[in-house]
C-alpha positions in Angstrom: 0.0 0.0 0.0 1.2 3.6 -0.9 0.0 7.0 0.2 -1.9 9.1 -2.5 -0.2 12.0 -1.5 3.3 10.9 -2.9 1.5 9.7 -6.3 0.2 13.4 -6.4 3.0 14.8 -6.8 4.0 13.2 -10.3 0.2 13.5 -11.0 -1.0 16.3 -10.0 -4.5 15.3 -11.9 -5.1 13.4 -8.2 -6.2 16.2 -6.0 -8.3 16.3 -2.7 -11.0 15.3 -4.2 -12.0 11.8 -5.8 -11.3 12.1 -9.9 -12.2 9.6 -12.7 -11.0 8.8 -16.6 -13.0 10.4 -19.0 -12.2 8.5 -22.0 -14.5 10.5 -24.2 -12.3 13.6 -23.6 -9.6 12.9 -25.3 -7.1 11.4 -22.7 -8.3 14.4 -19.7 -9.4 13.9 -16.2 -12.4 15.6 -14.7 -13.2 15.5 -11.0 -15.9 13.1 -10.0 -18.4 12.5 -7.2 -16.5 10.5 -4.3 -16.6 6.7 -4.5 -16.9 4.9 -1.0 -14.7 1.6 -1.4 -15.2 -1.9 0.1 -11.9 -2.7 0.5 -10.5 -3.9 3.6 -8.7 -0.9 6.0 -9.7 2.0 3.1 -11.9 5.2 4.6 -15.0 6.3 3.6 -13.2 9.2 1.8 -10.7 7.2 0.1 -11.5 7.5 -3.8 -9.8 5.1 -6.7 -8.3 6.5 -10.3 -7.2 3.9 -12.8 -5.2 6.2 -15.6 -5.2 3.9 -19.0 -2.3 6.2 -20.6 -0.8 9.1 -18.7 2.1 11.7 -20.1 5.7 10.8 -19.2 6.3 14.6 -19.4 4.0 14.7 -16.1 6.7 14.7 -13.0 5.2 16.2 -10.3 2.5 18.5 -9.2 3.9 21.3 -8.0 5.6 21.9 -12.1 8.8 22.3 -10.6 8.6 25.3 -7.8 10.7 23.2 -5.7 10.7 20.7 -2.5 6.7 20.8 -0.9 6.0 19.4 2.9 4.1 16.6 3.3 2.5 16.4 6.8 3.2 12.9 8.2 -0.8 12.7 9.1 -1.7 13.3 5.6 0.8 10.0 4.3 -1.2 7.8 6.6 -4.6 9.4 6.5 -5.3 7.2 3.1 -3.6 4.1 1.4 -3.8 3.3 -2.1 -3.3 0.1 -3.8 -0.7 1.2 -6.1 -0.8 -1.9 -8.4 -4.2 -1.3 -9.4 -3.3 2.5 -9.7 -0.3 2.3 -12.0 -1.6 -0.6 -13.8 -1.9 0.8 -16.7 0.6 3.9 -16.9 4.0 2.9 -19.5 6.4 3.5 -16.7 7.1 2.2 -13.2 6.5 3.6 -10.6 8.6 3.7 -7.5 9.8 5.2 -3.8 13.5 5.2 -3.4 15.9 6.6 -1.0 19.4 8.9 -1.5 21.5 5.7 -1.0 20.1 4.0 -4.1 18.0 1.7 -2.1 13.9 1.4 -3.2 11.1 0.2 -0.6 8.4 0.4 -3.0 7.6 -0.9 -6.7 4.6 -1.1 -9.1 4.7 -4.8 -10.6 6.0 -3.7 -14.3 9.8 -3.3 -13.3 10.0 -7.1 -13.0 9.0 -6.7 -16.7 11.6 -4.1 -17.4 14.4 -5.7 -15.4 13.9 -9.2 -14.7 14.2 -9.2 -10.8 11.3 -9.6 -9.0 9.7 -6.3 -6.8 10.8 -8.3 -3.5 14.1 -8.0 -4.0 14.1 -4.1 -4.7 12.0 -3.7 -1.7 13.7 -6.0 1.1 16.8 -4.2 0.6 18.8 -6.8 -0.6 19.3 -5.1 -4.0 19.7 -1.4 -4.9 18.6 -0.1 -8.2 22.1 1.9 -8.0 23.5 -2.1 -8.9 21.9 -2.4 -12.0 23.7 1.2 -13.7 26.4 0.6 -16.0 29.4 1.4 -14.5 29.9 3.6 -17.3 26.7 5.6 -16.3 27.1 5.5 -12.7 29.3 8.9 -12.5 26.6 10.8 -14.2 23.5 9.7 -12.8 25.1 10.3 -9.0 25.5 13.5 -10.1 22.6 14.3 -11.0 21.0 12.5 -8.0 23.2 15.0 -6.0 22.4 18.3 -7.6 18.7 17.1 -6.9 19.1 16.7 -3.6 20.9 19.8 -3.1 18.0 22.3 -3.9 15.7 19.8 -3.5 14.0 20.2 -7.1 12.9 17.8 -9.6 15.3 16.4 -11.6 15.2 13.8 -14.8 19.0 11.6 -15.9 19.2 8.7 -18.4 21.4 6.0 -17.7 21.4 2.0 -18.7 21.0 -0.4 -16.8 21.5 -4.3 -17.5 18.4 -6.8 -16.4 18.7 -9.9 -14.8 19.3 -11.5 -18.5 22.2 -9.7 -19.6 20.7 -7.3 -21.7 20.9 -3.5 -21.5 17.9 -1.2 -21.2 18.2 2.9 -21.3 16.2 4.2 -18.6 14.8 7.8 -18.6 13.9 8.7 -14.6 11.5 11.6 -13.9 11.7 12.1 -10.1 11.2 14.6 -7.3 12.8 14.8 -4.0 9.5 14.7 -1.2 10.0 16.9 2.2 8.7 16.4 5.7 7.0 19.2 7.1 10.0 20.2 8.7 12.2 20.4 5.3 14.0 17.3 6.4 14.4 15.0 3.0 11.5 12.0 3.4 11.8 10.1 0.0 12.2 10.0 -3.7 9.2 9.2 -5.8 9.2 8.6 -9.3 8.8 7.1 -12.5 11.3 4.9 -14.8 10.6 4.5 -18.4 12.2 2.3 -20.9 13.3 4.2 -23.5 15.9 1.8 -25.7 13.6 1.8 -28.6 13.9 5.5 -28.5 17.7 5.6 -28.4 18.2 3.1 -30.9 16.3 5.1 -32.7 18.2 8.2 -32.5 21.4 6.1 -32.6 19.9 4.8 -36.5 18.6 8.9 -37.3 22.4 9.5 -36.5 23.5 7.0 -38.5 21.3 7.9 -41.7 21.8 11.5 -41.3 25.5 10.8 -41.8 24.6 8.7 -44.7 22.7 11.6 -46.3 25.3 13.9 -45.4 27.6 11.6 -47.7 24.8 11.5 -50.4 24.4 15.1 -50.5 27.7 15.8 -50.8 28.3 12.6 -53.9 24.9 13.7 -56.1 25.4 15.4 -59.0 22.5 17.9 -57.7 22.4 20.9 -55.8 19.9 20.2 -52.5 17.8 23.8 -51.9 14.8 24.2 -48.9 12.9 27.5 -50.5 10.4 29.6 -49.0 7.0 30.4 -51.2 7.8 33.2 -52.0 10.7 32.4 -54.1 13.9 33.2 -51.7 15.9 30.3 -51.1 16.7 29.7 -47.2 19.3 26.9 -47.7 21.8 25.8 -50.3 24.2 23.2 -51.2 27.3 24.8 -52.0 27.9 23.0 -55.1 25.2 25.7 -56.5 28.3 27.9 -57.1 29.6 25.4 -60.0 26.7 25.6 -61.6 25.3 29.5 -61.9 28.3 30.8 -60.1 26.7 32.4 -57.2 27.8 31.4 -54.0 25.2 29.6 -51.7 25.8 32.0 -48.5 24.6 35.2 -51.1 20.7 33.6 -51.3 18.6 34.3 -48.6 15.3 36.7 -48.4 17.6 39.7 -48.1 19.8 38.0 -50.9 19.3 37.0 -54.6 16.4 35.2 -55.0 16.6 32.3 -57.5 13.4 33.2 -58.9 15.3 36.9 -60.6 17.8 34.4 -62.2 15.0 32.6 -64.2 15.0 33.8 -67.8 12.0 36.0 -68.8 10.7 33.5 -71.5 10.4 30.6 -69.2 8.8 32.4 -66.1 5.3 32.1 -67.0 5.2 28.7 -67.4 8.0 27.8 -64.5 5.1 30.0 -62.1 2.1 28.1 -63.7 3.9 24.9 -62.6 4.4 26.0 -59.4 0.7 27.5 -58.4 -0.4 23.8 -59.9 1.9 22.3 -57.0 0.5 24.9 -55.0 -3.3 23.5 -55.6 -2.3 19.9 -55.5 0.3 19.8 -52.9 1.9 17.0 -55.0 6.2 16.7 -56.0 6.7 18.5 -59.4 9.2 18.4 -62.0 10.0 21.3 -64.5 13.1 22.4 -66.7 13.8 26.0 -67.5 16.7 28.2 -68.2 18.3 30.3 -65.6 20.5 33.5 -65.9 24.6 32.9 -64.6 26.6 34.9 -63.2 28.8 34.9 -66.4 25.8 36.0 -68.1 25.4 32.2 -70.3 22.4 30.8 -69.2 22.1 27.2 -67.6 19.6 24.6 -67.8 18.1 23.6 -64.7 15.9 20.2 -64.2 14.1 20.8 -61.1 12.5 18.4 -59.2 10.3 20.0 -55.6 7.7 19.3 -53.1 5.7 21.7 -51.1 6.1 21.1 -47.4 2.8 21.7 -45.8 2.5 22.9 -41.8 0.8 20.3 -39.3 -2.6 21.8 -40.9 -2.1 20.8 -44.3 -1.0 24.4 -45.3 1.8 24.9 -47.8 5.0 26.4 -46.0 7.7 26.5 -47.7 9.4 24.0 -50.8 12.4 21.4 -50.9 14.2 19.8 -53.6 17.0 19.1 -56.1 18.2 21.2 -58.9 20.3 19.4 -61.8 22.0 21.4 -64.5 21.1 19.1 -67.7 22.6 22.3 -70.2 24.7 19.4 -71.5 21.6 17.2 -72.2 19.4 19.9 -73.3 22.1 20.9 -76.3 22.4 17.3 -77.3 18.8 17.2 -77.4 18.1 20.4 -79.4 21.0 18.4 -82.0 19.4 15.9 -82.3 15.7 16.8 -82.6 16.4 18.8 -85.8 18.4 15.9 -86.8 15.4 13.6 -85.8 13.1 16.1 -87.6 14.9 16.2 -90.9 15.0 12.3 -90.8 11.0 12.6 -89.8 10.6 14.5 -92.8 12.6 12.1 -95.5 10.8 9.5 -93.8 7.2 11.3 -94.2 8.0 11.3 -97.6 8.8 7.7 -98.1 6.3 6.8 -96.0 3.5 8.5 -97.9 5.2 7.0 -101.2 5.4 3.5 -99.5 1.7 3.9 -98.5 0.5 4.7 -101.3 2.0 2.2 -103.1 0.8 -0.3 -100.8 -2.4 0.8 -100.5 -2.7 0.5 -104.2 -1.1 -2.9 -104.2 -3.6 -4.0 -101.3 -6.2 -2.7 -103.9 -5.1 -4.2 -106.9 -5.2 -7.5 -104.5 -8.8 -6.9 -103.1 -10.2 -6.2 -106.8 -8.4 -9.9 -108.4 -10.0 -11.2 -105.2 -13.5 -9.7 -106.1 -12.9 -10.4 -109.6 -12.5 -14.4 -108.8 -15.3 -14.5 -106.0 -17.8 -13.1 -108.9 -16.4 -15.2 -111.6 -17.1 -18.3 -109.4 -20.7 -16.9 -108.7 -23.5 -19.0 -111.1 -26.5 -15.9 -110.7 -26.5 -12.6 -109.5 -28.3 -13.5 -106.0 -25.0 -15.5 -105.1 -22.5 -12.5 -106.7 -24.7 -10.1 -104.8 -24.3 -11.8 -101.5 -20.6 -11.6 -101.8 -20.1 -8.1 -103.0 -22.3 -7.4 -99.5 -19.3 -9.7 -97.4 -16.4 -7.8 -99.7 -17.3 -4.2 -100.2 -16.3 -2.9 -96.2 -12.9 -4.7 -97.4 -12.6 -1.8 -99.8 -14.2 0.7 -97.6 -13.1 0.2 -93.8 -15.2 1.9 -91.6 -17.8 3.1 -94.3 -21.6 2.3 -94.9 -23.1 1.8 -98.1 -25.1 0.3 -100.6 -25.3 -1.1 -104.0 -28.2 0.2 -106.0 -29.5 -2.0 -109.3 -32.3 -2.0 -111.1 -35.7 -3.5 -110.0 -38.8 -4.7 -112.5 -38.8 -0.8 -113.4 -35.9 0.4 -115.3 -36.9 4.1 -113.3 -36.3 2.5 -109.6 -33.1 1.4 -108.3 -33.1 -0.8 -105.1 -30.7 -1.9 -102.9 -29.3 -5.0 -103.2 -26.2 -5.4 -101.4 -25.7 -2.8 -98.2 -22.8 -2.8 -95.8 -21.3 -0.7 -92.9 -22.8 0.7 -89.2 -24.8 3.2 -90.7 -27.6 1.8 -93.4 -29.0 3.9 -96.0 -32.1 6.2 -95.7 -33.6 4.9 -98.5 -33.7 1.0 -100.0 -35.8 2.2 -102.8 -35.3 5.4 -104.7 -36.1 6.4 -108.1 -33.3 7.4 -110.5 -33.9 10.9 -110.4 -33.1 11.2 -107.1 -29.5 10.4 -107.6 -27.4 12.8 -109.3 -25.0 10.4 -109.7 -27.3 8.4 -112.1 -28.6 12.0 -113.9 -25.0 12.6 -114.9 -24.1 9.2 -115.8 -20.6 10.6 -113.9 -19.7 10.1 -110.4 -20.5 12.4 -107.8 -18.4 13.2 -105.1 -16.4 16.1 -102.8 -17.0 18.8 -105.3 -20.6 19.0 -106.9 -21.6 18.2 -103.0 -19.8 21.0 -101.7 -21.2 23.4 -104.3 -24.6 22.4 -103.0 -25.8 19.4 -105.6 -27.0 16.9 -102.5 -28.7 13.6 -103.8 -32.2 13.6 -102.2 -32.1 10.1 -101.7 -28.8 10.4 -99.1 -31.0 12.6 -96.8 -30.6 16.0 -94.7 -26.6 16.7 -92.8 -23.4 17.4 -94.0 -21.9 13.6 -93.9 -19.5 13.2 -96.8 -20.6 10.5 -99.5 -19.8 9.1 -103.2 -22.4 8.2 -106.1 -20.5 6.2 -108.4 -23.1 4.8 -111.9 -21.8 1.5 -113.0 -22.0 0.9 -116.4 -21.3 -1.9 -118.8 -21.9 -2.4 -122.6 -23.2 1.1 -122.8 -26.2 0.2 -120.1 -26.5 1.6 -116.8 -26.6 -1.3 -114.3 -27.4 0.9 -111.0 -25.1 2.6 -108.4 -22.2 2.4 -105.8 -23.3 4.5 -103.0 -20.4 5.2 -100.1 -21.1 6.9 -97.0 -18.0 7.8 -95.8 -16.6 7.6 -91.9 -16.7 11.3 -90.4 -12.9 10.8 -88.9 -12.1 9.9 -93.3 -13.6 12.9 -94.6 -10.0 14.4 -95.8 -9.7 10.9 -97.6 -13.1 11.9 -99.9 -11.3 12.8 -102.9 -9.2 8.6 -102.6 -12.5 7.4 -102.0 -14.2 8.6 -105.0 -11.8 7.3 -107.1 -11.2 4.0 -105.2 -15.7 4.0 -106.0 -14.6 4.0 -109.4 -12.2 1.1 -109.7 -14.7 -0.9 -107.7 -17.4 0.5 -109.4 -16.4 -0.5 -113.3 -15.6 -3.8 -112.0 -18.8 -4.5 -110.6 -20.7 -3.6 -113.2 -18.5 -5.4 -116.0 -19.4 -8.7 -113.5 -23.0 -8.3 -113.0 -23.4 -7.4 -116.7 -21.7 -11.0 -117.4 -23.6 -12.5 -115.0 -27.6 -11.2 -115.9 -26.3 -12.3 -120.0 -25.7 -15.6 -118.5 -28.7 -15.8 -116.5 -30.5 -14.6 -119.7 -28.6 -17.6 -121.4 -29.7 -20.1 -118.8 -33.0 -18.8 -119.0 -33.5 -19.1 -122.3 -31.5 -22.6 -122.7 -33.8 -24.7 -119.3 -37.1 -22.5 -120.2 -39.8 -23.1 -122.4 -40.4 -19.5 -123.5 -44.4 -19.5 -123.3 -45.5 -20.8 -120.1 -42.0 -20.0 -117.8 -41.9 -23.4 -116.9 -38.8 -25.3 -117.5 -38.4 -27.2 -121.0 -38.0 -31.0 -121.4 -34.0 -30.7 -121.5 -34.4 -29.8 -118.1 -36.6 -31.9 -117.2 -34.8 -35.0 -118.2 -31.8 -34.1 -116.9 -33.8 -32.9 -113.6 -35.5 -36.4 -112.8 -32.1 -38.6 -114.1 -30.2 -36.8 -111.1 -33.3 -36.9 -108.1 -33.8 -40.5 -109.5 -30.1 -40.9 -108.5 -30.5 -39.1 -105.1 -33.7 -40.5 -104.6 -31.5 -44.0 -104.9 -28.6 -43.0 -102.5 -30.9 -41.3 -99.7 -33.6 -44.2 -99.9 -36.6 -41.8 -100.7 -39.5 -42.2 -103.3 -39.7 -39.6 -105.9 -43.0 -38.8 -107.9 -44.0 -38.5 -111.0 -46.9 -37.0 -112.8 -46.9 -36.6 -116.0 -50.4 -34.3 -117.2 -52.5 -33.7 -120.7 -55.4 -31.1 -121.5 -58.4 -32.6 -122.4 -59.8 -31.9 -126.0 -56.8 -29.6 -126.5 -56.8 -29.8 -130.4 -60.5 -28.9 -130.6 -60.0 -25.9 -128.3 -57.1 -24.9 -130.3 -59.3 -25.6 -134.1 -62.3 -23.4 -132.5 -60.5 -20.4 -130.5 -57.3 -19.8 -132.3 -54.1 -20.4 -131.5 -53.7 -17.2 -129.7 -56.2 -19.0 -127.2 -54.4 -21.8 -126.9 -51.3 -20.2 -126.3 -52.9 -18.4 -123.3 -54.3 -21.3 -122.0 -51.1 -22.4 -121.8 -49.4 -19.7 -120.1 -52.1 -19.7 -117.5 -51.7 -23.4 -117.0 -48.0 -23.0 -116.6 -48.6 -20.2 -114.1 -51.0 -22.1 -112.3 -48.9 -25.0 -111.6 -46.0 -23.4 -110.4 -48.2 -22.2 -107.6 -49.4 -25.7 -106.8 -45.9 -26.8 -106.6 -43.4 -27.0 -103.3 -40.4 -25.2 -103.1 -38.1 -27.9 -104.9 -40.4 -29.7 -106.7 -40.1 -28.9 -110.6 -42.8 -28.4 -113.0 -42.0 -28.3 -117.2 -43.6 -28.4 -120.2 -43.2 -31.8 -122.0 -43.9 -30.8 -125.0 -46.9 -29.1 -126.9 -50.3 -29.4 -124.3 -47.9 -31.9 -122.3 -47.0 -31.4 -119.2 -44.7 -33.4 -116.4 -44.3 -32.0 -112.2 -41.5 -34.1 -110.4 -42.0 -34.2 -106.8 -38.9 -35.1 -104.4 -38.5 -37.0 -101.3 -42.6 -38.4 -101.2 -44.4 -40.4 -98.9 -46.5 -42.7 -101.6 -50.0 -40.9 -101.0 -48.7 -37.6 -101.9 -48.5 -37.5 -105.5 -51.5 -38.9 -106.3 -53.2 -36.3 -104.0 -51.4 -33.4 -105.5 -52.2 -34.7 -108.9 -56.2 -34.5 -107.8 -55.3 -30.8 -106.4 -53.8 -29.9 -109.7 -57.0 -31.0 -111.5 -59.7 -29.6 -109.3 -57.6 -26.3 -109.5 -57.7 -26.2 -113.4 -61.0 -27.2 -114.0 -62.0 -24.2 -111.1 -59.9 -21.9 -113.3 -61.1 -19.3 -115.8 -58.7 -18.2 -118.4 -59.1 -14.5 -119.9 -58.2 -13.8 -123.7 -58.8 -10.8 -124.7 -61.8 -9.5 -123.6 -63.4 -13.0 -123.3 -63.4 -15.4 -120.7 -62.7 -18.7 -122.0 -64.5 -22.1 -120.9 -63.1 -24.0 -118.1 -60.9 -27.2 -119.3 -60.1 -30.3 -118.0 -56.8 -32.6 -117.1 -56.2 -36.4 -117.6 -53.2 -36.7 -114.9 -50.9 -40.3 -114.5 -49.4 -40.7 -111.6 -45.8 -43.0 -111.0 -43.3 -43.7 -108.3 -39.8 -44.4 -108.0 -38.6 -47.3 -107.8 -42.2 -49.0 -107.4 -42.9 -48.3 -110.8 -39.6 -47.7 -112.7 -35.8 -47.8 -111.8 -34.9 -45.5 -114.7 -36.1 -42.3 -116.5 -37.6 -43.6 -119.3 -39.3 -47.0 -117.6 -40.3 -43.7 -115.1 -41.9 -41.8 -118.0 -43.5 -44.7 -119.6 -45.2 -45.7 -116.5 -46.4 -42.4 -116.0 -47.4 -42.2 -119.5 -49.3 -45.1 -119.3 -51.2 -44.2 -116.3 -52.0 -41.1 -118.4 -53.2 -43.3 -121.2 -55.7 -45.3 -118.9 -57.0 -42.1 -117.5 -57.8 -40.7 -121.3 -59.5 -44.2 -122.1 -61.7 -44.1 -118.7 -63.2 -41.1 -119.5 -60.5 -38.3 -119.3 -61.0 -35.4 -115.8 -59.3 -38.0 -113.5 -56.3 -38.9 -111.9 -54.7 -42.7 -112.5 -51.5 -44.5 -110.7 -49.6 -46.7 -112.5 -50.1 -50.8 -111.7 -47.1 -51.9 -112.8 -43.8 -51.2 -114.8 -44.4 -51.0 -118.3 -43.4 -53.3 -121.1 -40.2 -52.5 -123.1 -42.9 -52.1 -126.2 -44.7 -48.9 -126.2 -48.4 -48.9 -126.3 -49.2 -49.5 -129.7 -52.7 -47.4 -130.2 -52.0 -43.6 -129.0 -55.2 -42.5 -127.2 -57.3 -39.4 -128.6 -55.9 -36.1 -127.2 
């Protein structure tokens, strides 16, 4: 147990009174109502403080006015458990005497020194033991001077703990008085402070270091205030603007007057940014010598802000780089009269790749549109090949639709799509002209109404062939490629004369095929066709194990309609039997005139029932249907329809055709306006009577 009074006077926040922590205040005490205690032997006035973190500044209460009396009454009026007290505090706390000896620990030196409290405070061990010999001298005279005047007094010393090692001990004590004067005590605190000396042993250490540093970098070390005087200099700032470092200062030169006039501004601007951001900077300017040449500094700075985040002053290095700085002036005009024979080249080389990559991309186009058998399939690939030509670009190829005044589009390309599919040709003045249309007639104000309202850049480029006008290229070019219009219109051209030579080859050849696999009167195909047609389904048919059908067809009566209305009439009746069959057709199924009222449908991949039932739709649609001539509606006819199946009824074309033939035959003899399947594959002999037409 320990008197209070003692503690007070190294915490002076322990008054009369009772206090408490008040751990929302930021560390302070405040004085609290008195707390009565239970413990054994403690007064009713006795009052209990548990400090969490106190100051090791904090040495006594009286702030050093020298030795106070303490009345022997008040150390006995109240005891304090100084375990529980001190708990908490980073120091020990103790009561020692002028010969070194201590009657009185808190638990925490046998932390710091490795002896138990027991020992200290039976006597059989002074604290004086533990000092270094080397330390001894000076902390027994400071003990000395303290006990002379009877003031507080603070020493550092080291000490070495029961395990060899050595601590540094910082002591903050005070010498405590009876109430005659008479010396009592020393009360006090110990605090381990060898992390704190090691510390300042390593500062030491690596402020020697930086001395060396400063003096070895190739830079001049400067500390600057804002206002552009320079407080501190290395010295080696003579070599380089030969001022010496002792003649800056704010009633010197400032370094600020030495910066040359055309690089102030922007040196300033840099520095106000620094300013705003508080961030390190880096800038290069010229500076003014004392010889008059000027220098080239590199500077690289940091503004030091105050302990409120203000800006206070600025730090940093300063490099002369006027070497650098020349051998980079040297070789930048050398670099830009290489960049310039190189621009040259360059353009050359690109051109002349960019014409060899186009001379590539048009054989490519050429082959992909020889290759292509109609104009659907070249049309479909000039839609997959055109943004080859035109990277980034929309457009569209315009041809001709059933009108020869409409153009639609039949192959479009690109992110943007045309405004219009469909426009007629006057709308393009492009196809007016017969010329392309570019960069010039659009500037001068000659906009194609089918492009649309804005300012977007575009081409019009007519393809023509054989002296015919095909339809259009139409190129909507990029916004970011609008200096490239002029390559563009002329790269339309190329593309466009090559496109059109194609199609042109292509629609003669259709025209060719057309007129080689069609029967020119009804649209149907012809019996070339046909023949070839079934031979290769037959062979399908054979491979895939399908049925294929058969039905070969006859108008009724079709010489006497053709005797008694003209052969005009019979020719429409044709035509609207032709058109009426190709609508009762499915997609793949082929329908052709046999030859003169003759006609034969081949149906693909069958289930048996089917062709006999299409055969029955085919007739109940033609007998339904009225055929106009003239002004003249002509009498409905009639169909006689056989019906055969492959292989049931024929493992060849012509066994195929005979069966269906014969069918036909049966169909004519039962009465004609019926449908008849064939029984059974025909004879190698023909039928030798022909049935009546």
């Amino acid at each position: 147990m320990y008197p209070a009074s003692c503690l007070a006077e190294h915490f002076p926040q322990v008054k009369a009174g009772p206090v408490e922590r008040d751990l929302t205040a930021g560390g302070r005490f405040r004085r609290g109502p008195s707390v009565s205690s239970a413990r054994p032997g403690i007064g009713r006035s006795a009052a209990w403080v548990r400090p969490h973190s106190l100051s090791p500044g904090v040495s006594s209460a009286t702030g050093g006015r020298g030795p106070r009396p303490v009345p022997r009454g008040d150390i006995l009026k109240m005891d304090w458990d100084l375990d529980e007290l001190v708990a908490d505090l980073p120091a020990v706390f103790f009561r020692g005497y002028a010969d070194g000896s201590i009657d009185l620990f808190d638990r925490k030196v046998e932390e710091m020194t490795g002896y138990a409290k027991q020992e200290f405070e039976s006597r059989s061990m002074k604290w004086t033991d533990l000092i270094l010999p080397a330390d001894r001298d000076g902390a027994k005279r400071a003990l000395v001077a303290a006990l002379a005047d009877g003031k507080a007094y603070t020493r550092e010393y080291r000490i070495t703990t029961k395990a060899g090692n050595v601590v540094w001990v910082h002591e903050r004590s005070r010498i405590v008085c009876r109430a005659d004067g008479a010396i009592q005590c020393i009360n006090g605190l110990f605090f381990d402070v060898t992390d704190r000396k090691n510390l300042e042993r390593s500062l030491h250490t690596a402020e020697r270091d930086l001395r060396l540093v400063i003096d070895n970098v190739p830079a001049v070390m400067f500390k600057g205030s804002l206002d552009g005087s320079v407080e501190f200099f290395d010295t080696k700032v003579e070599a380089i603007v030969g001022h010496r470092a002792g003649s800056f200062g704010r009633r010197g030169l400032r370094w600020t007057d030495l910066i040359v006039e055309e690089d102030r501004h922007t040196v300033r601007q840099a520095f106000i940014h620094a300013l705003k951001t508080n961030k390190a900077y880096v800038r290069e300017y010229r500076v003014r010598s004392a010889h008059g040449a000027p220098v080239w500094i590199h500077e690289r700075s940091h503004i030091v802000c105050d302990d409120a985040g203000r800006p206070e002053s600025v730090s940093g290095l300063f490099f002369d780089v006027t070497d650098r700085k020349e051998l980079e002036a040297a070789v930048a005009q050398r670099t830009a009269e290489l960049q310039q024979a190189n621009a040259h080249l360059a353009l050359w080389a690109g051109e002349l790749e960019h014409r060899n990559t186009e001379i590539n991309l048009l054989g490519q186009l050429g082959d992909l549109l020889q290759s292509c058998n109609t104009s659907a399939e070249a049309l479909a690939g000039i839609e997959r090949f055109l943004p080859k030509f035109f990277p980034g670009d929309s457009g569209a190829l315009y041809v001709f639709g059933e009108s020869s005044l409409t153009l639609e589009a039949a192959a479009v390309w690109g992110p943007r799509r045309p405004e219009q599919r469909v426009f007629s040709v006057d709308e393009c003045w492009g196809m007016r002209r017969g010329r392309a249309h570019g960069r010039e007639e659009i500037l001068s104000g000659f906009r194609c109404r089918h492009v649309g309202a804005g300012d977007r850049p575009y081409v019009c480029v007519p393809m023509t062939a054989h002296g015919s006008a095909l339809g259009v290229l139409h190129v909507l070019l990029d916004p970011l490629a609008s200096e490239q219009w002029d390559a563009r219109q002329q790269l339309g051209v190329r593309v466009a004369e090559h496109l059109a030579l194609a199609l042109a080859k292509l629609k003669l050849q259709e025209t060719l095929q057309h007129l080689s696999v069609r029967d020119p009167l009804t649209g149907l195909y012809n019996r070339r066709y046909m023949e070839e047609t079934l031979a290769r389904e037959m062979r399908r048919a054979e491979r895939h194990g399908t049925q294929l059908g058969l039905i070969m067809i006859d108008i009724d009566h079709f010489k006497r309609f053709n005797d008694t209305l003209g052969h005009d009439a019979g020719d429409a009746l044709l035509r609207e039997l032709g058109a009426l069959l190709q609508r009762q057709v499915r997609t793949g199924d082929v329908a052709c005139r046999y030859g003169g009222e003759e006609f034969m449908v081949i149906l693909q991949d069958v289930p048996p029932d089917l062709p006999r039932q299409r055969a029955e739709r085919i007739r109940e649609a033609a007998k339904k249907h009225r055929v106009r001539h003239g002004e003249r509606v002509l009498d409905a006819v009639t169909l006689s329809l056989g019906v055969a199946l492959f292989p049931e009824h024929g493992g060849s074309p012509d066994l195929l055709m005979r069966s269906a033939d014969v069918a036909l035959y049966r169909a004519k003899q039962e009465g004609r306006d019926r449908v008849c399947v064939a029984q059974a594959p025909p004879s190698a002999r023909p039928p030798e009577a022909t049935p009546p037409r």
